[in-house]
C-alpha positions as protocol buffer text, in pm:
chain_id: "A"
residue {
  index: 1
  type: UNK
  ca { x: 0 y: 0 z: 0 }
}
residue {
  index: 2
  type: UNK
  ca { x: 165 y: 343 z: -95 }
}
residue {
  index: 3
  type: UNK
  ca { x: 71 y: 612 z: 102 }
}
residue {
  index: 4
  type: UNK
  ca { x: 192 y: 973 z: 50 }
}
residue {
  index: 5
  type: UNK
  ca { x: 349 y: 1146 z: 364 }
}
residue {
  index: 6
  type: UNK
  ca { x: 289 y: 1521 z: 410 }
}
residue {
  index: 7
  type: UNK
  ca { x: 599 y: 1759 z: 514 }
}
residue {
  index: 8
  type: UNK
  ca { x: 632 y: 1768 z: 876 }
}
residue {
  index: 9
  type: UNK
  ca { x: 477 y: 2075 z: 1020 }
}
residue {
  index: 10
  type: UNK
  ca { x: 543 y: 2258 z: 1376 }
}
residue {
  index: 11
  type: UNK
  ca { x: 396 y: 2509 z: 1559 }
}
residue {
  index: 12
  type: UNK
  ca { x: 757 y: 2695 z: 1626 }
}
residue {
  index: 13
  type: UNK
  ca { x: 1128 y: 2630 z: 1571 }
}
residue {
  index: 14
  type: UNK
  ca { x: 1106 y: 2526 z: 1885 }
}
residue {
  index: 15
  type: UNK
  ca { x: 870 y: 2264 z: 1902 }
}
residue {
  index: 16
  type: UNK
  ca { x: 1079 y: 2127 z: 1600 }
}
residue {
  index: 17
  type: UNK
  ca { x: 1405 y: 2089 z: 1835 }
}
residue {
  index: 18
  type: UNK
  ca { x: 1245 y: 1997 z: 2156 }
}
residue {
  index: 19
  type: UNK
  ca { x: 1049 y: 1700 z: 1912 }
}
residue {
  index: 20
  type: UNK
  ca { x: 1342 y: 1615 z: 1777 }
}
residue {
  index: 21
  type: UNK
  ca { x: 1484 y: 1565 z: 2102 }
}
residue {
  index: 22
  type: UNK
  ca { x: 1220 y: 1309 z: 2283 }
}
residue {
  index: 23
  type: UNK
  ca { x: 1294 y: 957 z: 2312 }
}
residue {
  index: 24
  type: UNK
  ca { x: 1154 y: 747 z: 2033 }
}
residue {
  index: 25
  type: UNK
  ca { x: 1121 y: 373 z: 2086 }
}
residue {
  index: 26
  type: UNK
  ca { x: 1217 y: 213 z: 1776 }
}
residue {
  index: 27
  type: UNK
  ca { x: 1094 y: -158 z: 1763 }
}
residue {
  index: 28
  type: UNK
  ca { x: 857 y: -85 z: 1496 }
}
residue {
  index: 29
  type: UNK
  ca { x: 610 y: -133 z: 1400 }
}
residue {
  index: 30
  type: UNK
  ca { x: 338 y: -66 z: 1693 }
}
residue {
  index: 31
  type: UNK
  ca { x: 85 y: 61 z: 1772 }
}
residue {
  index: 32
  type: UNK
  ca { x: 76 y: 362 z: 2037 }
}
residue {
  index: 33
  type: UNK
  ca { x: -252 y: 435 z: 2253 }
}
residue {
  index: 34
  type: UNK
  ca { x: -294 y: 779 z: 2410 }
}
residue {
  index: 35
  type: UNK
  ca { x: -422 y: 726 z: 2756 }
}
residue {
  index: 36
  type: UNK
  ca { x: -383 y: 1052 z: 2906 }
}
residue {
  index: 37
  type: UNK
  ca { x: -159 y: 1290 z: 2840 }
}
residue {
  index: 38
  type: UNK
  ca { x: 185 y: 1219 z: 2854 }
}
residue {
  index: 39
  type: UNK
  ca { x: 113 y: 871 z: 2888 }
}
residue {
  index: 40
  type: UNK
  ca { x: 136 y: 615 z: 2605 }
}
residue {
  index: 41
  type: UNK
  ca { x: 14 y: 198 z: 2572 }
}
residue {
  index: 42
  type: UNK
  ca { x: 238 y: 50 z: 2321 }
}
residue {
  index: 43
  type: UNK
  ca { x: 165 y: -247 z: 2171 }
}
residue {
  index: 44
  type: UNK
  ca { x: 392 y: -450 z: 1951 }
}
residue {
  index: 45
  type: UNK
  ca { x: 244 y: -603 z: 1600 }
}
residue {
  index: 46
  type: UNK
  ca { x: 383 y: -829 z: 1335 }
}
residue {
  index: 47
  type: UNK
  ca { x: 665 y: -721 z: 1140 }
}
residue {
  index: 48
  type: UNK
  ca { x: 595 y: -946 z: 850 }
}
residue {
  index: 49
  type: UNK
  ca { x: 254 y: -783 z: 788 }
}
residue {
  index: 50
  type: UNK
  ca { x: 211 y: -557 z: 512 }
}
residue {
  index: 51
  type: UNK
  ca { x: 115 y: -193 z: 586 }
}
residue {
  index: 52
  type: UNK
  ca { x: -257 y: -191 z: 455 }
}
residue {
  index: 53
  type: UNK
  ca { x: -294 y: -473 z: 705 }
}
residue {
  index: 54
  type: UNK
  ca { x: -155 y: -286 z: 1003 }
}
residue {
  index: 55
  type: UNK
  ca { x: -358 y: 19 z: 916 }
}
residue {
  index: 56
  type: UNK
  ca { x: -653 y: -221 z: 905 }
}
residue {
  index: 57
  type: UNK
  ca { x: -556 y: -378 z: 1267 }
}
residue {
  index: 58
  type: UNK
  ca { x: -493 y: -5 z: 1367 }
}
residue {
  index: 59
  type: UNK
  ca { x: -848 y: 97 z: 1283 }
}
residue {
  index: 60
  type: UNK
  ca { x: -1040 y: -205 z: 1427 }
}
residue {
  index: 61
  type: UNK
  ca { x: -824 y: -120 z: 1760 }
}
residue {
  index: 62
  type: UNK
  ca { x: -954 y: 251 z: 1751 }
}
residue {
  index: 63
  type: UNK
  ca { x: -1289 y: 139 z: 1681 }
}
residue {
  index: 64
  type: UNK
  ca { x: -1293 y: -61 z: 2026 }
}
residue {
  index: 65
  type: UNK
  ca { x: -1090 y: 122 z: 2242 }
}
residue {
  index: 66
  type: UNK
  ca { x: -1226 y: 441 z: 2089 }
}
residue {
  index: 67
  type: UNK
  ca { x: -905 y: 626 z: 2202 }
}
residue {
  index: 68
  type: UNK
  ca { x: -638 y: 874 z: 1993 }
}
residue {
  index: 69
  type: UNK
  ca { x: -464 y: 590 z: 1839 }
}
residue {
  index: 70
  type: UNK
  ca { x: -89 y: 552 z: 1595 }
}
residue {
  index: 71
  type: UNK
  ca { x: 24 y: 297 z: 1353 }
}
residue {
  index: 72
  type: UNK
  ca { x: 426 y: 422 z: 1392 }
}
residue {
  index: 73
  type: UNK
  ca { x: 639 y: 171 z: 1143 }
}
residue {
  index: 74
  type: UNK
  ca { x: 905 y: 412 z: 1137 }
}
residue {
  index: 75
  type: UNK
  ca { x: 1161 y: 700 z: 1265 }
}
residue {
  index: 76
  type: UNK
  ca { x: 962 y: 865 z: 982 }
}
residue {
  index: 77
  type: UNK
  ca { x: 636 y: 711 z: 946 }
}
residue {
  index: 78
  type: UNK
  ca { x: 291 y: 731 z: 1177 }
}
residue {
  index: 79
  type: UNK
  ca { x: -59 y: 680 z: 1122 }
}
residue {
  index: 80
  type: UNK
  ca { x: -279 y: 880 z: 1349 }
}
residue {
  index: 81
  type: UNK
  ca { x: -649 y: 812 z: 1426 }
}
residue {
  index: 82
  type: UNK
  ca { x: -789 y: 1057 z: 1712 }
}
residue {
  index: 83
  type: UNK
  ca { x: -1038 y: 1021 z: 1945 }
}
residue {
  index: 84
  type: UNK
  ca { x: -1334 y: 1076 z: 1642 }
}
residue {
  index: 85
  type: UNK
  ca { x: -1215 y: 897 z: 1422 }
}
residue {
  index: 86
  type: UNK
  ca { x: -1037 y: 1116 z: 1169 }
}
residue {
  index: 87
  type: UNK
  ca { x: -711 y: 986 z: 1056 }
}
residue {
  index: 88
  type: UNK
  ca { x: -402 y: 1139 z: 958 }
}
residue {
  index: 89
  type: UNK
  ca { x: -24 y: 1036 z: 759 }
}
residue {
  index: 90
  type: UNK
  ca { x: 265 y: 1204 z: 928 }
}
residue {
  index: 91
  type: UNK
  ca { x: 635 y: 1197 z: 973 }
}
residue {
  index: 92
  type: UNK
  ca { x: 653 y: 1247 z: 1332 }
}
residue {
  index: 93
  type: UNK
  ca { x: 549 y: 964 z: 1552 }
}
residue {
  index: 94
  type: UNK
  ca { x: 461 y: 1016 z: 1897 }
}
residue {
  index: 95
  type: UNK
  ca { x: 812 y: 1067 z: 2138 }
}
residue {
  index: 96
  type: UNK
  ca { x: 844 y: 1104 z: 2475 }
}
residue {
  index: 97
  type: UNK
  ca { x: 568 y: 1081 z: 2780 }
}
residue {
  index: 98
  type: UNK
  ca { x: 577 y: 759 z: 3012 }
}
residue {
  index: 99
  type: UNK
  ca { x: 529 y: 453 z: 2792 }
}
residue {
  index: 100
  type: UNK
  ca { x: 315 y: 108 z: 2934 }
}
residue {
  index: 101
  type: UNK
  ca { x: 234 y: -190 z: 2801 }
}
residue {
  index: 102
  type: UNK
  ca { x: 17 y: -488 z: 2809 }
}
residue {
  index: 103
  type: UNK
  ca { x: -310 y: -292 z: 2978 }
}
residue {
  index: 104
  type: UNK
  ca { x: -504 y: -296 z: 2635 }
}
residue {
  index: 105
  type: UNK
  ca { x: -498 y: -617 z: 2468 }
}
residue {
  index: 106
  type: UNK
  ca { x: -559 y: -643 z: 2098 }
}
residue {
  index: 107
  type: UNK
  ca { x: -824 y: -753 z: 1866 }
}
residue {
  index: 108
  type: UNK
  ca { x: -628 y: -1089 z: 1781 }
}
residue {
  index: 109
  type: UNK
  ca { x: -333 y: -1268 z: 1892 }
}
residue {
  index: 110
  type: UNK
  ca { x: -39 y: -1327 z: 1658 }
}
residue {
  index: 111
  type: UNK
  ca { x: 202 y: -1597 z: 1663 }
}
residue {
  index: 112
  type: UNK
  ca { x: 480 y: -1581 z: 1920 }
}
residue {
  index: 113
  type: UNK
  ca { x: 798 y: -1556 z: 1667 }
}
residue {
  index: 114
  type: UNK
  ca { x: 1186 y: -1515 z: 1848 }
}
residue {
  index: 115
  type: UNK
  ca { x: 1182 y: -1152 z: 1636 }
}
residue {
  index: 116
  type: UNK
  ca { x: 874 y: -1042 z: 1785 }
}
residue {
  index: 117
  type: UNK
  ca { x: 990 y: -1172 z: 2173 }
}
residue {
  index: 118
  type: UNK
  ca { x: 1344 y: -957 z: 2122 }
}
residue {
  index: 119
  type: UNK
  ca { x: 1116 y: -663 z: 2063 }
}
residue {
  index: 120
  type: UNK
  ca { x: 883 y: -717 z: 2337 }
}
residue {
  index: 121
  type: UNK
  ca { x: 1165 y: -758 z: 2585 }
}
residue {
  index: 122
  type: UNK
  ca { x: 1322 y: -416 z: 2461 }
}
residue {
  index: 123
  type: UNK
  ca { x: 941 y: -283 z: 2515 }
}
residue {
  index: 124
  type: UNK
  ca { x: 970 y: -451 z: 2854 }
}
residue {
  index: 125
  type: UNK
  ca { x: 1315 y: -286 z: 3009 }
}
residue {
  index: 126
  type: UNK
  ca { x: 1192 y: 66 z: 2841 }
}
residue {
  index: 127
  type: UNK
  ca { x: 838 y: 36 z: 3038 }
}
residue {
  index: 128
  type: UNK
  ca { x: 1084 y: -99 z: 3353 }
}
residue {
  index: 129
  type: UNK
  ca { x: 1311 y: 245 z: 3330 }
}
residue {
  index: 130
  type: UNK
  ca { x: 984 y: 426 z: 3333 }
}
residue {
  index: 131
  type: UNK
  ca { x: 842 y: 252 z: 3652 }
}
residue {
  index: 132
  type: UNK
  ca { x: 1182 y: 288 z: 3866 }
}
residue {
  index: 133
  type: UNK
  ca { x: 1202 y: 637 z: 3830 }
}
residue {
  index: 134
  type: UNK
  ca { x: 864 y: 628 z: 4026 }
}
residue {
  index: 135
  type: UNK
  ca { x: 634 y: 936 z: 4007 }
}
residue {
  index: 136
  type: UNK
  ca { x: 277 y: 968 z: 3941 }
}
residue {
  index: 137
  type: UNK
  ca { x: 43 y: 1023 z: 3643 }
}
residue {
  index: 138
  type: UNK
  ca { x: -300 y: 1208 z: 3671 }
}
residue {
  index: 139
  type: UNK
  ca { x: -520 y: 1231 z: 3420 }
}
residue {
  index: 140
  type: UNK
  ca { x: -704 y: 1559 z: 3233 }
}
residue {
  index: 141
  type: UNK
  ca { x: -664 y: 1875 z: 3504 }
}
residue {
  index: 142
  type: UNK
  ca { x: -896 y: 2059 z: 3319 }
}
residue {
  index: 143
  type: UNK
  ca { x: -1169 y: 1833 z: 3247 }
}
residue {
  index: 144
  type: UNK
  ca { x: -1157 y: 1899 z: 2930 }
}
residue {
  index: 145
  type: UNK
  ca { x: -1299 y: 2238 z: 2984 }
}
residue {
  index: 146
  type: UNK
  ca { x: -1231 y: 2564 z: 2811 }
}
residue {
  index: 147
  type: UNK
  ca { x: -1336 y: 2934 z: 2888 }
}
residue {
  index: 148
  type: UNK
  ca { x: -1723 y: 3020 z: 2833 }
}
residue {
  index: 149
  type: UNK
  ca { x: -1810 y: 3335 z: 2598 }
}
residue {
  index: 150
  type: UNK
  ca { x: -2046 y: 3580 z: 2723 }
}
residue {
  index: 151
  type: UNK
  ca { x: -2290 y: 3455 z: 2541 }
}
residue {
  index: 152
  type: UNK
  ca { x: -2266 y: 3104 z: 2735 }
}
residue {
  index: 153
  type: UNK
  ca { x: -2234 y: 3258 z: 3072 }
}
residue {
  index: 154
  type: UNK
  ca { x: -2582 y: 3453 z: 3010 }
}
residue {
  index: 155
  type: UNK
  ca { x: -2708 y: 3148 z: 2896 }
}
residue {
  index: 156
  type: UNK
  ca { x: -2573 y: 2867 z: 3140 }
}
residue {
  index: 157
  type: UNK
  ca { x: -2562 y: 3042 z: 3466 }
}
residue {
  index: 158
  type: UNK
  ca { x: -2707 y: 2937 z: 3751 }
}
residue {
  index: 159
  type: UNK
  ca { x: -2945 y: 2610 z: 3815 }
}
residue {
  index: 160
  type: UNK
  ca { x: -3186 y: 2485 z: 3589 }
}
residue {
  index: 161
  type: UNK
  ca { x: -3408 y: 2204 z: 3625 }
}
residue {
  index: 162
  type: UNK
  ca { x: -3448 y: 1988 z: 3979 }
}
residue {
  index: 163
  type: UNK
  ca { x: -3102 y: 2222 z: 4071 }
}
residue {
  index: 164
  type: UNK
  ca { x: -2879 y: 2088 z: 3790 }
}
residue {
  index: 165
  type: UNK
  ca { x: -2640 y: 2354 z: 3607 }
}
residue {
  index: 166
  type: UNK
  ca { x: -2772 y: 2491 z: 3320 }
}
residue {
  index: 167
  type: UNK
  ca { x: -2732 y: 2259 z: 2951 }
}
residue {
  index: 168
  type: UNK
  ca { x: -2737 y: 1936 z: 3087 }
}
residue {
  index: 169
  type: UNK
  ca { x: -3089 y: 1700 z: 3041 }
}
residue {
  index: 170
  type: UNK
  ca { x: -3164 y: 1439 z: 3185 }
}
residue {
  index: 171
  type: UNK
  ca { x: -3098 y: 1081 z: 2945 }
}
residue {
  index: 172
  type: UNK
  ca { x: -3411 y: 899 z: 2865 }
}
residue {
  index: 173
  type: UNK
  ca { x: -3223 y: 560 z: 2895 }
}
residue {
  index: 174
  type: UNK
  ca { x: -3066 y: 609 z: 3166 }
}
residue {
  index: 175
  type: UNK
  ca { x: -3216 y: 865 z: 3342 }
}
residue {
  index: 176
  type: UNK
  ca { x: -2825 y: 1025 z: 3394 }
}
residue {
  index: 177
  type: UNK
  ca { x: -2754 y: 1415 z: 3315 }
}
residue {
  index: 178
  type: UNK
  ca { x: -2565 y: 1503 z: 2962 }
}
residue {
  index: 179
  type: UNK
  ca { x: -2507 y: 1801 z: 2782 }
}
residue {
  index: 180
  type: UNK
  ca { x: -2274 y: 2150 z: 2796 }
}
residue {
  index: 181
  type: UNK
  ca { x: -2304 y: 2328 z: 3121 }
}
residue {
  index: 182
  type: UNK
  ca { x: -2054 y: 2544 z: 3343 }
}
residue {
  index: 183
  type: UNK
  ca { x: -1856 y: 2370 z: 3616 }
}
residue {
  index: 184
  type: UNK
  ca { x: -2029 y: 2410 z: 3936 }
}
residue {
  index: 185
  type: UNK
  ca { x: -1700 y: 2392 z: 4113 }
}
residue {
  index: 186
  type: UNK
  ca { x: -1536 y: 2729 z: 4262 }
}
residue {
  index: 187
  type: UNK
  ca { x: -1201 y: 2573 z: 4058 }
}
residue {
  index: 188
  type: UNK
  ca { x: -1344 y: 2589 z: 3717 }
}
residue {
  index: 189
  type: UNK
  ca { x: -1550 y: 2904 z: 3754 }
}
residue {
  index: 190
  type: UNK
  ca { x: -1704 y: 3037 z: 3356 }
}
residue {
  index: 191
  type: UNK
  ca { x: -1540 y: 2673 z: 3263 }
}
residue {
  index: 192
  type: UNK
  ca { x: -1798 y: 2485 z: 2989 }
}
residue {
  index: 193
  type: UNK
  ca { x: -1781 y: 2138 z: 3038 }
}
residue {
  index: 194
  type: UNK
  ca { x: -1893 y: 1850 z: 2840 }
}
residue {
  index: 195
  type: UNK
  ca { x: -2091 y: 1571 z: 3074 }
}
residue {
  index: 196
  type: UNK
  ca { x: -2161 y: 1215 z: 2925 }
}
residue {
  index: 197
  type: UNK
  ca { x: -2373 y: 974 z: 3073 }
}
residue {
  index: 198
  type: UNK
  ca { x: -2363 y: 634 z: 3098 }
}
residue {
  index: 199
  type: UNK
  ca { x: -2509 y: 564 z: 2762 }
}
residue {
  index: 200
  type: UNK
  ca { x: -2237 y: 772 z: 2613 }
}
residue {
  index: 201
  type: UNK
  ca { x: -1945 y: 471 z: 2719 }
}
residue {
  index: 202
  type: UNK
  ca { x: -1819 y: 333 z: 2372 }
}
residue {
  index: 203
  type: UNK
  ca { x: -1500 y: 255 z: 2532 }
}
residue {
  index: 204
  type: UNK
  ca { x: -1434 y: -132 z: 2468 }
}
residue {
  index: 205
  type: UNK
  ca { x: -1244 y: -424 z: 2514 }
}
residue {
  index: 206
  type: UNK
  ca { x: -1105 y: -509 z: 2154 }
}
residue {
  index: 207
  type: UNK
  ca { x: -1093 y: -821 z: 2237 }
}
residue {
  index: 208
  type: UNK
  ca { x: -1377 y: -931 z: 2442 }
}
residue {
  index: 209
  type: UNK
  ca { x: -1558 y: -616 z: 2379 }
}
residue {
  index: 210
  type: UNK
  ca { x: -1680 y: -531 z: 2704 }
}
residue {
  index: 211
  type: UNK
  ca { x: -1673 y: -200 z: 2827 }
}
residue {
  index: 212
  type: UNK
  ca { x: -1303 y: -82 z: 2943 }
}
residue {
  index: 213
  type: UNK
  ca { x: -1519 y: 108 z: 3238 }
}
residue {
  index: 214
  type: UNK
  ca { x: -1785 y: 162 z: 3359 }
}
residue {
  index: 215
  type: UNK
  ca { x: -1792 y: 494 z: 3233 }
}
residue {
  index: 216
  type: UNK
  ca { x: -1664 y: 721 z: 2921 }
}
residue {
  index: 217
  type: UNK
  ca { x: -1266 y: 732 z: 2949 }
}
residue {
  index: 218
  type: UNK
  ca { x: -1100 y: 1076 z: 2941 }
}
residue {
  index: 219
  type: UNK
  ca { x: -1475 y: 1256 z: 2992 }
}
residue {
  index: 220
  type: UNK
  ca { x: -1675 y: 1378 z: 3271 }
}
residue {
  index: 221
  type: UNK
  ca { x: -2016 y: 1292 z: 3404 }
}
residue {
  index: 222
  type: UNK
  ca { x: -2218 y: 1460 z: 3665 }
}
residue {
  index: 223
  type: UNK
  ca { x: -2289 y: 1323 z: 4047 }
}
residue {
  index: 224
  type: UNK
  ca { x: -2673 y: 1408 z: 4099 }
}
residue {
  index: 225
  type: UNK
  ca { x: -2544 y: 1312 z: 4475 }
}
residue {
  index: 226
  type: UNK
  ca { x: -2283 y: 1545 z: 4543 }
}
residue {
  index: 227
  type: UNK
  ca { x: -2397 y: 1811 z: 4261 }
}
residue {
  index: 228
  type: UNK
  ca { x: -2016 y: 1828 z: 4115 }
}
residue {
  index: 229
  type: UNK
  ca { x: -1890 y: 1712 z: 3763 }
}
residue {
  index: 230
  type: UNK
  ca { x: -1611 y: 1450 z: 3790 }
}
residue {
  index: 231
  type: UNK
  ca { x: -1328 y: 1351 z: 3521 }
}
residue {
  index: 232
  type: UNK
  ca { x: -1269 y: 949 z: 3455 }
}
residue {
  index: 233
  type: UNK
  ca { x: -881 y: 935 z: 3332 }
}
residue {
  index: 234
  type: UNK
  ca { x: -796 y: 713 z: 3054 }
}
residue {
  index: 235
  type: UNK
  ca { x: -596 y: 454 z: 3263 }
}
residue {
  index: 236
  type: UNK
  ca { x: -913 y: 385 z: 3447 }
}
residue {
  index: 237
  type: UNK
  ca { x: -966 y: 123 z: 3195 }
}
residue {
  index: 238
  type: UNK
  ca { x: -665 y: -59 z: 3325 }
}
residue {
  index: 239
  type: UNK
  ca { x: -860 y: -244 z: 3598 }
}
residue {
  index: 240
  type: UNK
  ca { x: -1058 y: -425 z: 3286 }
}
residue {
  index: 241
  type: UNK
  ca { x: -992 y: -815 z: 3276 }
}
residue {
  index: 242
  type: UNK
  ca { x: -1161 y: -1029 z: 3002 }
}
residue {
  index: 243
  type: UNK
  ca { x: -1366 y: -1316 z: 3148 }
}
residue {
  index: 244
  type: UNK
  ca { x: -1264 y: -1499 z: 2863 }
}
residue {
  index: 245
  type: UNK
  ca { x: -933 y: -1492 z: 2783 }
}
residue {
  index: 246
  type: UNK
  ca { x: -851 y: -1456 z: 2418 }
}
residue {
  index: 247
  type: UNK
  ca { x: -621 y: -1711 z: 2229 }
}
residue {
  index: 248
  type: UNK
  ca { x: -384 y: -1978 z: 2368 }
}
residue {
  index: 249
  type: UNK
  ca { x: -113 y: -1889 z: 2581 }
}
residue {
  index: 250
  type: UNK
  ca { x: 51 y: -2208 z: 2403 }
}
residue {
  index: 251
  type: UNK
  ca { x: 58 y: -2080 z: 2063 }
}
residue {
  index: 252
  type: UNK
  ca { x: -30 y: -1706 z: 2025 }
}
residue {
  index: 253
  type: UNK
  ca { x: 166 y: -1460 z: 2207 }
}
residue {
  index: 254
  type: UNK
  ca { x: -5 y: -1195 z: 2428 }
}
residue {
  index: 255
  type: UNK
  ca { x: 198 y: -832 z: 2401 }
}
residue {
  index: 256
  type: UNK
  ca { x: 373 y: -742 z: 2733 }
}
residue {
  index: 257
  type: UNK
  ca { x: 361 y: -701 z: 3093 }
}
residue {
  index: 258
  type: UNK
  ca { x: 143 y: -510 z: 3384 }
}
């Protein structure tokens, strides 16, 4: 499959050196899963595939896991699929941030080969480096919020119905709140948030396909009990374990370790 790469593009000469500058793991190809920011799942696929069939695996992994997604094959090379969907060629493949692996398991299992262990184990004492220099991750600080116009404050402020903020309405499903309202909380005052609720999870297991959690990852939903809006963080679909196990542990290999 021949695919035409765009010229790299940056924001400032800046950005350009600092990029250049990340760490950039290089057992391609893979396939790298933005959890949260500065955090990144890698997952290790077959080397003798051919690139049409990688972008297919990449896509059918996006359209599970429903998170900002790359195909990197290269120093030079990266599919990107964000969080709706839209995909992208580029030349600079995601560097840097704290890299994991073996959370998210993939739509199929692929045979074990010693080319694909030498990889994983390189995967492995990366992921290591990252865990002994301790530290914590947190997820989204800002909720995904951004500052409301004029317009919005006029229009969201205050309660609405049954006391909840302004914009959100209450889900016929599942009788949870959704919609566009400003933050209740004194830390994210004129801050427009967008609230899912539960019917809004599309977050799955690619390969048993249950939910990751039991919410929408990297999104917000409101507490009718405490009246605040609260952020679920991508790695919260780490605690997800398939009741059925996919494959054979005897013949297929399964990417990585927790």
């Amino acid at each position: 499959m021949a695919l035409s790469l765009p010229a790299p593009t940056y924001e400032s000469e800046s950005a350009r050196r600092l990029y250049s500058r990340l760490p950039l793991f290089e057992g391609f190809p893979y396939l790298v899963t933005r959890v949260v920011p500065a955090m990144y799942h890698v997952m290790l696929v077959p080397a003798d595939a051919s690139e049409l069939e990688l972008v297919l695996l990449a896509r059918t992994q996006w359209r599970a896991n429903r998170l900002e997604t790359c195909l990197v094959t290269g120093v030079d090379r990266a599919w990107f699929i964000g969080a709706d969907g839209h995909d992208a060629l580029a030349q600079t493949p995601p560097r840097g941030g704290i890299l994991v692996t073996g959370l998210l398991k993939p739509v199929r299992l692929w045979p074990d080969t010693a080319e694909l262990q030498a990889r994983q184990c390189r995967l492995d004492a990366l992921v290591e480096v990252h865990r002994s220099e301790g530290g914590y991750i947190l997820g989204d600080l800002t909720k995904g919020g951004r500052e409301a116009t004029a317009d919005e404050v006029g229009r969201l402020a205050g309660d609405g119905p049954e006391g909840r903020p302004r914009g959100l309405e209450c889900c016929a499903t599942c009788g949870e709140w959704r919609g566009r309202c400003l933050d209740p909380s004194p830390t994210f005052v004129c801050k427009v948030m967008t609230v899912h609720c539960s019917c809004q999870n599309d977050n799955r297991c690619a390969a048993c396909g249950e939910f990751l959690y039991e919410r929408k990852l990297n999104a917000n939903y409101y507490n009718s009990r405490d009246g605040q809006i609260w952020h679920v963080p991508g790695f919260s679909g780490f605690r997800h374990g398939c009741r059925d196990p996919l494959g054979d542990a005897d013949d297929a290999h399964a990417p990585g370790n927790r």
